[in-house]
Structure formats: structure tokens, C-alpha cells
N, C-alpha and C positions, 0 to 999 in steps of 0.2 A: 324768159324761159318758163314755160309750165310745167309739172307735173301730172301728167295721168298714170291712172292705177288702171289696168285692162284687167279683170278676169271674168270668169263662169263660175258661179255656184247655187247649190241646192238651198231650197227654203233652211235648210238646218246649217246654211253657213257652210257645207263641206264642197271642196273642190276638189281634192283628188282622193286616191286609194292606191296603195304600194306605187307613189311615184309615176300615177297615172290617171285622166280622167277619165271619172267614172261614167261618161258617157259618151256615146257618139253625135255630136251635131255640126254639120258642114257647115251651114249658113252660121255657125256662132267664126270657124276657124275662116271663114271668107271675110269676117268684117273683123277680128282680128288684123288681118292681112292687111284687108285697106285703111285702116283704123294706123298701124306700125309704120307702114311701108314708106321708106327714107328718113327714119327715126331714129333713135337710139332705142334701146333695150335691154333695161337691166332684170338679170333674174340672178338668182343663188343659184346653185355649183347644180342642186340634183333637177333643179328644174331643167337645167342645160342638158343634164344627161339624160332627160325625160325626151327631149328633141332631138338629142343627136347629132345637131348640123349646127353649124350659125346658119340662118337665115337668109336669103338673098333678099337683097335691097333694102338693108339696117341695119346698124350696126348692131353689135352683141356684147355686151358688158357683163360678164359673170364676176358674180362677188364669191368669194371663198375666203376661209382660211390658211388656207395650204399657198405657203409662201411658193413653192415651188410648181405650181401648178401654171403649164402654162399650154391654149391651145389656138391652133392654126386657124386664123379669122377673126379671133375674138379680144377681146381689154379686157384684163384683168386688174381686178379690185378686191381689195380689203377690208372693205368696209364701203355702208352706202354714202358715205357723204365722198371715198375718192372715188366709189362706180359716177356722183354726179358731179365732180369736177370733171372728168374723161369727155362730160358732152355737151362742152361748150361748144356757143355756138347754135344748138339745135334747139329751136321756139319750142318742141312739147318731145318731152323723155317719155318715154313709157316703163312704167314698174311692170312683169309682169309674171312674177311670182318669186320661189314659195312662198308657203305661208309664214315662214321669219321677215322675210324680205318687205312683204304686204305688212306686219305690223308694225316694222319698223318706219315704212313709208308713210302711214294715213295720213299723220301729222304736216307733212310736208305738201302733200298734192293739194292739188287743187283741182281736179276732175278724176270722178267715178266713170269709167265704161264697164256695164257689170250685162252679165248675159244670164237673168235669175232663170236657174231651170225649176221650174214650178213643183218639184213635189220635192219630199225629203230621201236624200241620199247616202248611203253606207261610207266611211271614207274614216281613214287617219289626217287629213291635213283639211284645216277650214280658216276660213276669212274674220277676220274680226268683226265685229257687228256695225252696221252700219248707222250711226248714233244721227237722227232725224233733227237732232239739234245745231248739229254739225253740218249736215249733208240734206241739200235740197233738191229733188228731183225736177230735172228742167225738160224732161223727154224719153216717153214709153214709148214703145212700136210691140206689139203685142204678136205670138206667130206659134205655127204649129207645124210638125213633122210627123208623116206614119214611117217613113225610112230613113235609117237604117237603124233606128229604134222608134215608137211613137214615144210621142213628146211634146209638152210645151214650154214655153220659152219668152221672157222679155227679154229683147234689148233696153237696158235702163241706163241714162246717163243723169249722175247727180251731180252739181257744183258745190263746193264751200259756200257754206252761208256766212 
């Protein structure tokens, strides 16, 4: 079983802003998609509430506190090491947020899918730095968008070194 970490963030590490991203890019949530799809998926409680659905075709493993929380679709955990006992069985989990959940994760993963939006971004929640001693990039795809914001954008995939 693998660990990947999937997210998008700004040259300054931020990924979101009031429990949402700060930006618009389709091609970033399309390769998400394909990237997830027939996987597991663990996120903390506000990311879940960032989406609002479980996701079709993956499962959804929300970590929370709240013993008592429980919602239609999804496994619920207490912590990440029972969100990755829940997903046995599955060759690659995907981490894919918040940012508690991301630093509790680095240590564990073993693949980066990181989507770098190339300029610096306003945001309450950001990624831990991604330590070059640590983390090898094995694959850039370089890309640009003028709708439905202009932008540019890597797909970057790093391995444990």
C-alpha cells in the first residue's frame, strides 16, 4: 500500500482561504479526479465540509474529533493512523487535506501530486514546505489557463528519496 499526498498550492505554500481554494482551475480538479478515482480518501472534517458530498467512485474517510459525528457515505476516524487502517486493501490512499492532516501525513507518504500555482497567494491554511532532501521530483508538465482565471500552473510529482 502507498501513500499519496494530492494537493494545489501557491509559491508561498497556501492552499486555501476561509475553507476554500483560492482559486479557480479545472484541469488541476480533472486530474484530481483521475489521479482519486477507485481510491480511498482521507481528509479532516472541514475539508469534507469544503466539498459537501462524498465523492462518487472513492471512497471518503473523514478524520474528526467529534466522536459522534457521523455521515452518509463516508468512514469515519479518529485519528490518521485509524482513517489508514479503514483502507486496507487499496495499493495507493490519497491524503487530500487540510492542512493538519497534510502535516501529519508527509512523514508517512511516499508520493507528492502537488498542482504549484505559480504566483504567491492570500490564504489562512498552507502546506508544509516541501524539504528537497526529502522529496525528489520525478515529473513536471508545465500549463496555462486565461479562463476562468489566467494562470499558471505545474503538475509536479515528487517521490521519497
Amino acid at each position: 500500500m502507498s501513500i499519496s499526498i494530492i494537493v494545489a498550492l501557491a509559491k508561498n505554500l497556501t492552499i486555501g482561504i476561509d475553507n476554500q481554494l483560492p482559486w479557480r482551475c479545472p484541469e488541476d480538479l480533472k486530474r484530481f479526479k483521475a489521479l482519486t478515482m477507485g481510491h480511498h480518501m482521507i481528509m479532516g472534517r472541514k475539508t469534507f465540509d469544503s466539498i459537501g458530498r462524498a465523492l462518487p467512485g472513492r471512497t471518503t474517510v473523514v478524520v474528526t474529533r467529534d466522536e459522534s459525528l457521523s455521515i452518509g457515505g463516508c468512514l469515519i476516524a479518529h485519528s490518521l493512523d485509524e482513517a489508514l487502517s479503514l483502507c486496507g486493501g487499496d495499493e495507493e490512499i490519497f491524503i487530500v487535506g487540510g492542512a493538519q492532516i497534510y502535516r501529519q501525513a508527509m512523514d508517512l507518504a511516499d508520493t507528492l501530486h502537488v498542482t504549484e500555482i505559480q504566483k504567491d497567494v492570500e490564504g489562512d491554511a498552507h502546506f508544509p514546505k516541501i524539504d528537497p532532501e526529502t522529496w525528489r521530483e520525478v515529473s513536471r508538465q508545465r500549463h496555462q489557463q486565461s479562463s476562468p482565471e489566467p494562470l499558471e500552473y505545474h503538475f509536479v510529482t515528487y517521490r521519497k528519496s
